[in-house]
matplotlib code that plots the C-alpha trace (Angstrom):
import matplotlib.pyplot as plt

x = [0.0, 3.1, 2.4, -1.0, -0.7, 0.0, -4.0, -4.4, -4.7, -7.6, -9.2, -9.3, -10.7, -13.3, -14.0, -17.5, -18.3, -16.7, -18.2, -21.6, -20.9, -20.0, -23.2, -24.9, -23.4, -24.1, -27.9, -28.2, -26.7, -29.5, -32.2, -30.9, -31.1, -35.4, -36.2, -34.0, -35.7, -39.2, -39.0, -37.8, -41.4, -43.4, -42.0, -42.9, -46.1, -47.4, -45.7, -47.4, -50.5, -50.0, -49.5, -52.3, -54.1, -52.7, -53.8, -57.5, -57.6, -59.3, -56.8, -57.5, -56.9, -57.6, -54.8, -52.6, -53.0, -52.8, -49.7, -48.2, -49.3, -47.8, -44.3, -44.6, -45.0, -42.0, -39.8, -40.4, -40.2, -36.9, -35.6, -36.5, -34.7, -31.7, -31.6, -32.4, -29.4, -27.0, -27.8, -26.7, -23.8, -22.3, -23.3, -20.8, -18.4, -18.2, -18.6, -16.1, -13.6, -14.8, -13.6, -10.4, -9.9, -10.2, -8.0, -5.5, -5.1, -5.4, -2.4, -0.5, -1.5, -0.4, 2.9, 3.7, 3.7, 5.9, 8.6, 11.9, 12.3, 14.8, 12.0, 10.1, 13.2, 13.8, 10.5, 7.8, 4.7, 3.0, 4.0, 3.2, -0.1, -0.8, 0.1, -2.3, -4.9, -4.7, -3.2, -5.0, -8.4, -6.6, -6.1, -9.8, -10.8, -9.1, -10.9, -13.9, -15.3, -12.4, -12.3, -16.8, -16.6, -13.7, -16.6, -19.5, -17.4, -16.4, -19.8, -21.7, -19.3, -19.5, -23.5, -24.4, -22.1, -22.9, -26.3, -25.9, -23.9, -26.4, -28.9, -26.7, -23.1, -22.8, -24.7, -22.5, -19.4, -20.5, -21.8, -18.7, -16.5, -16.1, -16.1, -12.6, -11.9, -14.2, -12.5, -8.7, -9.5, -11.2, -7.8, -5.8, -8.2, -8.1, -4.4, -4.2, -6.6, -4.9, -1.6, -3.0, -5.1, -1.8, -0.5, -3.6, -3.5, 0.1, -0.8, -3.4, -1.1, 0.9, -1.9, -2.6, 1.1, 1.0, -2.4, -1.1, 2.3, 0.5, -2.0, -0.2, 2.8, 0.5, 2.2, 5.4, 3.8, 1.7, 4.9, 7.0, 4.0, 4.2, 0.2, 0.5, 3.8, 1.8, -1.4, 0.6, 2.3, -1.2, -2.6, 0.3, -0.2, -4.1, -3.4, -1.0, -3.9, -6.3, -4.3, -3.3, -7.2, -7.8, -5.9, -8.0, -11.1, -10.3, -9.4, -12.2, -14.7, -13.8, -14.6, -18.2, -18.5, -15.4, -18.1, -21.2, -19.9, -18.4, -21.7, -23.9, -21.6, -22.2, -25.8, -26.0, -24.5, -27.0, -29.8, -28.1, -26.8, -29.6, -32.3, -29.9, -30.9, -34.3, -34.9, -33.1, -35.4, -32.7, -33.7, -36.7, -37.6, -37.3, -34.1, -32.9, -34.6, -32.6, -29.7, -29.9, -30.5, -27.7, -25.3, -26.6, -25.5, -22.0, -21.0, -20.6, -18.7, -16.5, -16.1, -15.1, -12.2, -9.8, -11.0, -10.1, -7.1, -6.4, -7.2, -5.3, -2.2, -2.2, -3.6, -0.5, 2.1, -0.4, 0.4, 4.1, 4.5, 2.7, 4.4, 7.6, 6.6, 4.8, 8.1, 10.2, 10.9, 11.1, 14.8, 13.7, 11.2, 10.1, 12.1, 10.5, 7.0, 8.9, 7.6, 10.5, 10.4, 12.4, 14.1, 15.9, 19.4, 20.8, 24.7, 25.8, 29.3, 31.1, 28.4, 29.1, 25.9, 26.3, 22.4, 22.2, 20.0, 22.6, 26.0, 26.6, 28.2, 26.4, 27.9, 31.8, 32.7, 30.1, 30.1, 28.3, 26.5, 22.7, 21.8, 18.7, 16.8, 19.2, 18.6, 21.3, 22.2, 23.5, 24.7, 26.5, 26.2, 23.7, 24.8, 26.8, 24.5, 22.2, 18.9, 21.1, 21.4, 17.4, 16.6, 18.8, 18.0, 14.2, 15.4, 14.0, 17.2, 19.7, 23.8, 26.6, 28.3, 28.2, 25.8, 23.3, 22.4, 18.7, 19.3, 22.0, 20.0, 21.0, 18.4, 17.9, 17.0, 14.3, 11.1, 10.6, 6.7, 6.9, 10.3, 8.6, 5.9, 8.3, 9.4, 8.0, 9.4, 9.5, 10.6, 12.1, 9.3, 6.5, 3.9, 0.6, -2.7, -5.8, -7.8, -9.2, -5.8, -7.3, -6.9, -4.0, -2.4, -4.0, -2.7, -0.2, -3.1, -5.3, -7.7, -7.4, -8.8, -9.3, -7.2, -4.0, -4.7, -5.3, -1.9, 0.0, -0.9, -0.2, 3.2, 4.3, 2.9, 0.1, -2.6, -3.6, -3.0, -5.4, -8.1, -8.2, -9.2, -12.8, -13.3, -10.9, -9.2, -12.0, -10.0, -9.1, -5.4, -5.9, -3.4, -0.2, -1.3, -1.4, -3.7, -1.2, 2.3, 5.2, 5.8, 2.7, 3.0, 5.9, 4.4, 1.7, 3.7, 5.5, 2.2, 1.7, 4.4, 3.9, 0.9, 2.2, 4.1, 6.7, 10.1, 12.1, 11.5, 13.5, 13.3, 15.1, 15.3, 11.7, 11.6, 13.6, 10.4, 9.6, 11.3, 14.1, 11.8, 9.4, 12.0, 12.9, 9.6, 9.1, 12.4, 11.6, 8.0, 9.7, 12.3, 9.5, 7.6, 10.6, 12.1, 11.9, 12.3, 15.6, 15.5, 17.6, 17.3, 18.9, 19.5, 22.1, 21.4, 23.4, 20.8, 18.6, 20.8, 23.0, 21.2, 21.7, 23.2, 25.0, 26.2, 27.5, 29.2, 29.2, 31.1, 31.1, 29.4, 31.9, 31.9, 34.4, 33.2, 31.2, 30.8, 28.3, 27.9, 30.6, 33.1, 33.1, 33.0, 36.2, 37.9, 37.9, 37.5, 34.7, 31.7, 33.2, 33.5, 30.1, 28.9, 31.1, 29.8, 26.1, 26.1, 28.1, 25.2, 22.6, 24.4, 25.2, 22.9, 20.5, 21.4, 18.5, 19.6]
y = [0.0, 2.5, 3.7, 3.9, 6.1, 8.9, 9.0, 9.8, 13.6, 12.7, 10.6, 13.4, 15.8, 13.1, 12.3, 13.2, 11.0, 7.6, 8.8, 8.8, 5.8, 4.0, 5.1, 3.9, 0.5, -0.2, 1.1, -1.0, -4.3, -3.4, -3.4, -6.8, -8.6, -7.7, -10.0, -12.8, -12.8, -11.7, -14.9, -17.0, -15.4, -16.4, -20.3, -20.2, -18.8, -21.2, -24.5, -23.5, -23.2, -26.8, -27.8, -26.5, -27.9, -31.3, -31.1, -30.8, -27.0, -24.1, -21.9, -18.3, -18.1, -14.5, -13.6, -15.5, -14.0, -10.6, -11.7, -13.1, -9.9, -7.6, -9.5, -9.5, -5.5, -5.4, -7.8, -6.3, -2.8, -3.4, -4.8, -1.9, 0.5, -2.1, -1.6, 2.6, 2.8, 0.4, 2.7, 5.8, 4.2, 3.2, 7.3, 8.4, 6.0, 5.4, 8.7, 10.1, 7.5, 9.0, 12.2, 11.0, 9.3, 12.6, 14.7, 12.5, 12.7, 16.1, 16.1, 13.8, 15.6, 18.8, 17.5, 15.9, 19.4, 20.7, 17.7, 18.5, 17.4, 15.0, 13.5, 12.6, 11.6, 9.1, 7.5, 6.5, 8.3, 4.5, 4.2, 8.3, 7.1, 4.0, 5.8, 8.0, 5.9, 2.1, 2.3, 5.4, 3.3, -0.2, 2.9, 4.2, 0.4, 0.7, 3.8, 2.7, -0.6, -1.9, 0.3, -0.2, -3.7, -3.8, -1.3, -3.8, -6.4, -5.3, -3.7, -6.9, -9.5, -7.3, -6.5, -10.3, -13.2, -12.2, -12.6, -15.7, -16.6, -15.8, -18.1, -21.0, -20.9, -24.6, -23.9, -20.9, -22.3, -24.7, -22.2, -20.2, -23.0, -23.1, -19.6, -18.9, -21.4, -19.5, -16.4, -18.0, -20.0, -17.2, -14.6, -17.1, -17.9, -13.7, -13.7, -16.2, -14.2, -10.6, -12.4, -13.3, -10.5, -8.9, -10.8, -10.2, -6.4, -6.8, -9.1, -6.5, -3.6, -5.4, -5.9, -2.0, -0.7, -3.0, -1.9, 1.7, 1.8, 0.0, 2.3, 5.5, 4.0, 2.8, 5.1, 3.6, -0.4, 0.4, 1.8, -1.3, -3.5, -4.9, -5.4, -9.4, -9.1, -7.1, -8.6, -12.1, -10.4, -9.1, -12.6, -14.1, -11.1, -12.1, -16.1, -14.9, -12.8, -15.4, -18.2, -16.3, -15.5, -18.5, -19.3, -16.5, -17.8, -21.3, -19.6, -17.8, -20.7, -21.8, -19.2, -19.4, -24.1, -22.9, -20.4, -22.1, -25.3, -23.7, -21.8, -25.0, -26.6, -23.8, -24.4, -27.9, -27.7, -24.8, -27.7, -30.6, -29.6, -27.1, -30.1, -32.1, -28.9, -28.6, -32.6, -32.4, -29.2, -26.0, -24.5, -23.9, -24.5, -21.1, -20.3, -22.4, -20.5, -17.4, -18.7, -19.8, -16.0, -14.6, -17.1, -15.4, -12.2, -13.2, -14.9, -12.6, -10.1, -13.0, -13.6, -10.1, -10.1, -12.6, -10.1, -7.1, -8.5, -8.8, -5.8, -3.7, -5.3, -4.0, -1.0, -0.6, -2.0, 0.5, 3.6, 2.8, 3.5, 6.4, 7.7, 7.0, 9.9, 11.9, 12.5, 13.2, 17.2, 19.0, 20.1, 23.2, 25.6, 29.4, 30.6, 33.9, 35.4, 38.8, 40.4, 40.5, 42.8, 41.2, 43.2, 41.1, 40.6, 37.1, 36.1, 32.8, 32.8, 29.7, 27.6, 23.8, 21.1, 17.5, 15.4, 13.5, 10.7, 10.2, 11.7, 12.9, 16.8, 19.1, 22.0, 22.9, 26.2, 28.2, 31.8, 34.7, 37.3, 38.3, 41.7, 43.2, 43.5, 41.9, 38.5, 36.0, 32.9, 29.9, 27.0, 24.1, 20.4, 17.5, 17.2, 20.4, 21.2, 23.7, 22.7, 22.5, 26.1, 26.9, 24.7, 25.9, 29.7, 28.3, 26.8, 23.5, 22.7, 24.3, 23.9, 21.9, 24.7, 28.7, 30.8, 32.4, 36.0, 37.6, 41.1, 40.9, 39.0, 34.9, 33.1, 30.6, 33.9, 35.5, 35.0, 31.7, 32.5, 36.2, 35.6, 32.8, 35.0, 37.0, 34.1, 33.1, 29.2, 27.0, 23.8, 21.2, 18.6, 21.6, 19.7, 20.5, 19.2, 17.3, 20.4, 23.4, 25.1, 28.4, 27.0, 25.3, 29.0, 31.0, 28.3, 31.1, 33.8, 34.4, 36.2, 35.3, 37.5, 37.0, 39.4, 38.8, 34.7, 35.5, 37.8, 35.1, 32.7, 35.3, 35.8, 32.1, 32.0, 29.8, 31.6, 30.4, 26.9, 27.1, 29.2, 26.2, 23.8, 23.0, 24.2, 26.9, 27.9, 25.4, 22.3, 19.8, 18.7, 15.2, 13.5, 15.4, 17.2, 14.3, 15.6, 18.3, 18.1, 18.8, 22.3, 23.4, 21.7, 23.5, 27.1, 26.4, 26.2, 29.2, 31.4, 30.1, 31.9, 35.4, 35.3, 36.4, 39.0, 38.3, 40.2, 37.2, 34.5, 31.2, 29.6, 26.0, 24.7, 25.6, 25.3, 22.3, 20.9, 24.5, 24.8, 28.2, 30.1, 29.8, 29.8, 33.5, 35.0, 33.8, 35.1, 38.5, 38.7, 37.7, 40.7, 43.0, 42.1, 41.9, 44.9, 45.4, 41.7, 39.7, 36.7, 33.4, 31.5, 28.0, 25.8, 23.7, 25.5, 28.8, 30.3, 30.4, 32.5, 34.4, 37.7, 37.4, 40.3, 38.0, 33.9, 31.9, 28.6, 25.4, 22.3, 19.7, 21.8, 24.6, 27.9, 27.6, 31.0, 34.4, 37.3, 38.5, 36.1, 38.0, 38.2, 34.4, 33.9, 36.0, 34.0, 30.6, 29.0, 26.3, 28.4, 29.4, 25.2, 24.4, 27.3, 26.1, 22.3, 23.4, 25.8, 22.7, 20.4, 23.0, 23.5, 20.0, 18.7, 15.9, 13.0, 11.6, 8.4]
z = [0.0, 0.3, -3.6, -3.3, 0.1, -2.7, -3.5, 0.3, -0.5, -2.9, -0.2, 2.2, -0.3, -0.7, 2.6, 2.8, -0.2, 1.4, 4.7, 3.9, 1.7, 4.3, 6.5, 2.8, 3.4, 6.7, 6.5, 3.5, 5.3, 8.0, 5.6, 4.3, 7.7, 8.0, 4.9, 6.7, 9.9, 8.8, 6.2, 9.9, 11.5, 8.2, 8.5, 12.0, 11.6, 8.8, 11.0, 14.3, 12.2, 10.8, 14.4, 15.4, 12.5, 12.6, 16.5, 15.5, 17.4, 15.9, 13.5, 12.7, 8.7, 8.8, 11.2, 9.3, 6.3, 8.1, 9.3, 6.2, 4.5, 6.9, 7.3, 3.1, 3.2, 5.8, 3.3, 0.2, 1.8, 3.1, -0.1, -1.5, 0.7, 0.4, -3.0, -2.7, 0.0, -2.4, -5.0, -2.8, -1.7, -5.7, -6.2, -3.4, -3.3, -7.4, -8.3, -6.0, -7.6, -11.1, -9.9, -8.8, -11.6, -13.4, -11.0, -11.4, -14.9, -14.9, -12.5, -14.6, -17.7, -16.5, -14.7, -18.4, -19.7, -17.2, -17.9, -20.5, -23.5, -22.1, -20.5, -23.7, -25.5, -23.2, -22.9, -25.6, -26.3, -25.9, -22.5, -21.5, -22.9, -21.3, -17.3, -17.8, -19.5, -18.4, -15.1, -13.9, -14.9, -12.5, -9.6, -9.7, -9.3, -6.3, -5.3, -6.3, -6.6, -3.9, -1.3, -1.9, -1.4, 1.4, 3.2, 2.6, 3.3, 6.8, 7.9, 6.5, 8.5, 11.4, 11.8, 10.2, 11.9, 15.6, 14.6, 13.4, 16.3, 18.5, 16.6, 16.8, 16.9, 15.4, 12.3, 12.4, 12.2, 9.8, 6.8, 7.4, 6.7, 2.9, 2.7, 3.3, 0.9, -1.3, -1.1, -1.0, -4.5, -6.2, -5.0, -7.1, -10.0, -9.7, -9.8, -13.1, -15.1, -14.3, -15.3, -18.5, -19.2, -18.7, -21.9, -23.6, -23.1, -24.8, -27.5, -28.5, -28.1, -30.5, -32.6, -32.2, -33.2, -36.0, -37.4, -36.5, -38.6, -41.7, -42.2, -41.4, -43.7, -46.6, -49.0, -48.6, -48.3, -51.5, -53.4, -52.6, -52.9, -49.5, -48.7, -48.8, -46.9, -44.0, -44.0, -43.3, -40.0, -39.0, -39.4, -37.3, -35.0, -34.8, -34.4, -31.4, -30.0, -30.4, -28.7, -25.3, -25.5, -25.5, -22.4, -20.8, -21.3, -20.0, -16.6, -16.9, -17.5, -14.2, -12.3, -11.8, -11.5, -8.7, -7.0, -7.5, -6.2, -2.8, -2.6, -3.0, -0.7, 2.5, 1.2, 1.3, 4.8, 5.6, 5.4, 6.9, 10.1, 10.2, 9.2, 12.2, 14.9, 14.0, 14.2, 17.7, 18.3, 19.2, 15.9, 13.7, 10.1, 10.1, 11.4, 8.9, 5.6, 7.7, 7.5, 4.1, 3.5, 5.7, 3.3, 0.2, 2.3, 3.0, 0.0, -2.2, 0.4, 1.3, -2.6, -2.4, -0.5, -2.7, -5.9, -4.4, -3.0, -6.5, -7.6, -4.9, -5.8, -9.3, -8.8, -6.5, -9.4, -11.5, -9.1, -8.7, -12.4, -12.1, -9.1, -10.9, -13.8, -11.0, -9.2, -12.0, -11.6, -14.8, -15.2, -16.7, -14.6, -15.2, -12.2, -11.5, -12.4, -12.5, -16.4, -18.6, -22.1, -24.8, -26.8, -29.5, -28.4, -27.9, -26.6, -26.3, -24.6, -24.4, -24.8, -24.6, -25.1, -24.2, -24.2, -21.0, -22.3, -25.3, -24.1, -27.6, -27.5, -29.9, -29.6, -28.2, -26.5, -29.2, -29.1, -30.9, -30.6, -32.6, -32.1, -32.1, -35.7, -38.0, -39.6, -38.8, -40.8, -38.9, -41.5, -41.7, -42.3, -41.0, -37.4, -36.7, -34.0, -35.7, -34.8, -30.5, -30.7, -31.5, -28.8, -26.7, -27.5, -26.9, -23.4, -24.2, -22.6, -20.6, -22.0, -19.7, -20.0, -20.7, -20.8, -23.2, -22.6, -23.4, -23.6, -20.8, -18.8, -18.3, -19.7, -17.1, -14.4, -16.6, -17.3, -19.5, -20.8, -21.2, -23.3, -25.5, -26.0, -28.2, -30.5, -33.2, -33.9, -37.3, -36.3, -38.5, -38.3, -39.0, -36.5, -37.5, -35.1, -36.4, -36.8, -39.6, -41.4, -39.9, -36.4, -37.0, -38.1, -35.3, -32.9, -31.4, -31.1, -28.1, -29.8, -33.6, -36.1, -40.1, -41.3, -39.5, -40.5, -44.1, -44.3, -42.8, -45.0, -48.0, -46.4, -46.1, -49.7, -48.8, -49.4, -53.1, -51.8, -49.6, -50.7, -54.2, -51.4, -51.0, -47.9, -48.0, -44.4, -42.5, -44.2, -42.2, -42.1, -40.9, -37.8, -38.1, -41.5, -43.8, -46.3, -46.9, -49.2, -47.4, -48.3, -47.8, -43.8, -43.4, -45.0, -42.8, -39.0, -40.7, -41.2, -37.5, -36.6, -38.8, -37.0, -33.6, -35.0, -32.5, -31.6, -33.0, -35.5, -35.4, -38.6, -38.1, -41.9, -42.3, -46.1, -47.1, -48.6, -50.9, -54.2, -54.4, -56.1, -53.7, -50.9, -52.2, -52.5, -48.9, -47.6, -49.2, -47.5, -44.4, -44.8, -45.5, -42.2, -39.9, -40.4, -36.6, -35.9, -34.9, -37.5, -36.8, -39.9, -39.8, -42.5, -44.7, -47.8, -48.7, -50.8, -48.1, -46.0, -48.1, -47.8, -44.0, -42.1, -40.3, -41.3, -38.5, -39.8, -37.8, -38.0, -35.2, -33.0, -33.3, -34.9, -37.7, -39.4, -39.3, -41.7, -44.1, -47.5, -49.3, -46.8, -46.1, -49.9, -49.8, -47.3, -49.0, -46.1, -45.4, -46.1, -49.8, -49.9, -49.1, -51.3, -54.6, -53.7, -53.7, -56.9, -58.9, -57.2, -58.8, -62.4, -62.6, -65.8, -65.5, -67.9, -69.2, -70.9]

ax = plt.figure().add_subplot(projection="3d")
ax.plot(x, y, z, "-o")
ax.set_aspect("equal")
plt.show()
């Protein structure tokens, strides 16, 4: 229980809703003892009237219908309320879990957001999903229909067996006696079908992924003409599934012979010894149709206790794994609310990067200098730690060593929201989200309005694109913007950032996928609007930063060159290299033979 102590906090905010459960329960119990012993009255009733009528005296049929009718009203009266106060109690207890359930998420869906980007390259988006999906739902059983049961069970054993006892402790003793067994053969019949329901559950993730990565790759399947390939590993994929069902349902098909037989057992032992203690007259008829009924009342609380058992256990390995996320502290925090006012100048001095999941070093002792309202260039080849220095100016991560300066300021003192605010970012990967291309554009806005969407879009040369689509700017863009080509993904994350209008724009090789004329006609409506703007453009071709004010060069994660585009040509050094290699690359003819 040491894990699951964590959900105390939710308990206590709950209290009130497992407290009055738990008066729900035990009122409810109550009601369920009246139909036992009002049944006892109505088999005494009707055999002292067949004594009496076996004797040859006088019997009173009206009274004992009276009576039978009245003890009728009492036991279908209380059954009712049983049922009205079992209801009550599933609508505090049940719903309170419901609303940890959802707390919880929302913790762990909010803590996820808080967590570096070291966090999420280290673990899988399957198993971030399945914390906060499959073992949050295994925790809320525990909240719920557990800590429910281990309530009924207690209150039920504690108001029920002394009455039994003090009807006949012997008869006691012997319906009580295969219950224990009861509950100790369903605990491990519990435990075999959570283990394989466990390999189920992975068998069908399996299954899942599979299904998943076919249909999101069917471009590439159908171009290499892999369907039959694929549709025999889903087939094995399926037999697999099928066959560890399989063993599921066995396990499962003994469950209920396994409780029916122990129940018909107490039953059957109910009768006999009862029958035996009527016959030697220290019980009635009666007592024994009681009895039979205060079984029916224990046995499935007593069932209970092996399920739960089994359900508290993994809802404990369930909360572990949560825990384990829960207490991960994000590496990088905002640390101070104090409002900061970017003004577009960025240092980095001495700046070394080495990723702590990977050890690789991006970037070695880096320095230079953007000053406010120019457009800087950073190039170089794949791997020479381009895309380190946007993330690192974004402060997705913080450098092993160095610093980077925001207006003078250290950027891991300021603060993190107002400065990001002020950026406007193109990532590599131009993520788009499963919604309308106008929302997907006005992501970045507040308070979106038409015209500064449709100007964007003109901007990142979009806007023709778009409007020759059927439903113009409410087109849909599918998971991740598969309905769109690749250039017009990435124009589109670029109009999302022209929208903000902010004080910088990071453009991290944002228009690999757009041919140079188009590449130009952006660049130059760019120029236009960020006149007042700092501009980091990153990529690995020249032509898309040779009108920069600034180029930075890098090489291994080190800064091998800066100057403007003519100056660097002038030099001869590695930039003049890379330029000659890329204009031969462009001039080179295509052979068509």
């Amino acid at each position: 229980m040491k894990n699951l102590s964590y959900l105390n906090k939710y308990i206590l905010r709950y209290k009130w809703h497992f407290l009055t459960g738990t008066l729900f329960v035990a009122i409810s119990v109550v009601f369920g003892i009246y139909p036992a012993q009002y049944i006892r009255l109505s088999f005494n009733e009707v055999e002292k009237v067949i004594h009496l009528y076996r004797s040859g005296a006088a019997v009173d049929y009206h009274l004992l219908s009276n009576t039978l009718l009245w003890y009728a009203i009492v036991i279908i009266g209380s059954s009712i309320l049983k049922g009205a106060f079992t209801f009550f109690m599933r609508q505090t207890i049940i719903v309170a879990s419901r609303r940890i359930e959802y707390d919880l998420k929302n913790e762990i869906y909010q803590h996820y957001q808080k967590l570096h980007l070291a966090f999420y390259r280290k673990n899988s988006t399957g198993d971030l999903m399945n914390r906060i999906s499959e073992d949050v739902s295994r925790v809320r059983m525990y909240i719920g229909p557990a800590v429910m049961y281990g309530i009924n069970v207690l209150v039920t054993l504690a108001i029920v067996i002394p009455i039994m006892f003090s009807i006949s402790a012997k008869l006691t003793l012997y319906v009580l006696l295969p219950l224990p067994v009861l509950s100790y053969v369903i605990y491990h019949v519990s435990q075999l079908i959570n283990v394989r329901s466990e390999v189920v559950q992975r068998k069908l993730s399996d299954l899942s992924t599979l299904a998943q990565e076919t249909f999101s790759g069917i471009r590439v399947i159908k171009a290499f003409s892999k369907e039959n390939f694929f549709a025999h590993l889903f087939a094995e994929a399926s037999d697999e599934y099928s066959r560890v069902n399989e063993k599921l349902y066995k396990v499962n098909a003994m469950f209920m012979p396994l409780v029916m037989f122990l129940i018909g057992l107490s039953t059957l032992l109910t009768v006999y010894v009862g029958g035996m203690e009527t016959l030697a007259g220290r019980l009635t008829t009666g007592n024994i149709a009681e009895f039979i009924l205060y079984l029916n009342m224990l046995t499935w609380p007593v069932t209970s206790i092996g399920w739960v058992t089994s359900i508290i256990q993994r809802a404990e390995a369930s909360q572990m794994r949560i825990n384990e996320f829960l207490h991960t502290e994000p590496e990088i925090v905002n640390p101070t609310e104090k409002p900061f006012e970017f003004k577009g100048k960025i240092e980095f001095q001495n700046v070394t990067m080495v990723y702590p999941d990977s050890g690789v070093k991006a970037l070695d002792n880096v320095s230079f200098t953007i000053e406010p309202g120019t457009t800087v260039g950073l190039v170089g080849k794949t791997g020479s730690g381009k895309s380190t220095v946007a993330a690192l100016m974004l402060r997705q991560y913080d450098p092993t060593n160095g610093r980077i300066l925001i207006d003078g300021h250290d950027l891991r003192t300021i603060n993190l929201e107002d400065y990001r605010k002020n950026l406007g970012v193109v990532p590599q990967d131009g993520y788009l989200f499963s919604d309308t291309i106008y929302n997907n554009i006005a992501f970045g806005l507040d308070h979106p309005k038409d015209q500064v969407i449709y100007s964007s879009a003109e901007i990142a040369d979009l806007d023709a694109n778009i409007r020759d689509f059927p439903q113009g700017y409410q087109t849909r863009v599918g998971e991740r913007g598969i309905t769109l080509s690749g250039g017009q993904k990435q124009r589109t994350a670029l109009a999302r950032a022209i929208a903000r209008r902010p004080m910088m724009y990071i453009l991290d090789d944002c228009l690999s996928a757009v041919d140079t004329e188009t590449e130009d006609r952006i660049l130059r409506n760019i120029r236009q609007l960020t006149a007042q703007a700092t501009t980091l453009i990153i990529s690995h071709r020249i032509s898309s930063i040779k009108d920069a004010d600034k180029i930075i060069v890098l090489d291994h994660g080190r800064v091998v060159e800066q100057g403007t585009h003519q100056q660097l040509i002038d030099a001869g050094g590695y930039y003049a290299h890379m330029y000659q290699q890329q204009v031969q690359s462009a001039a080179q003819p295509v052979d068509l033979e």
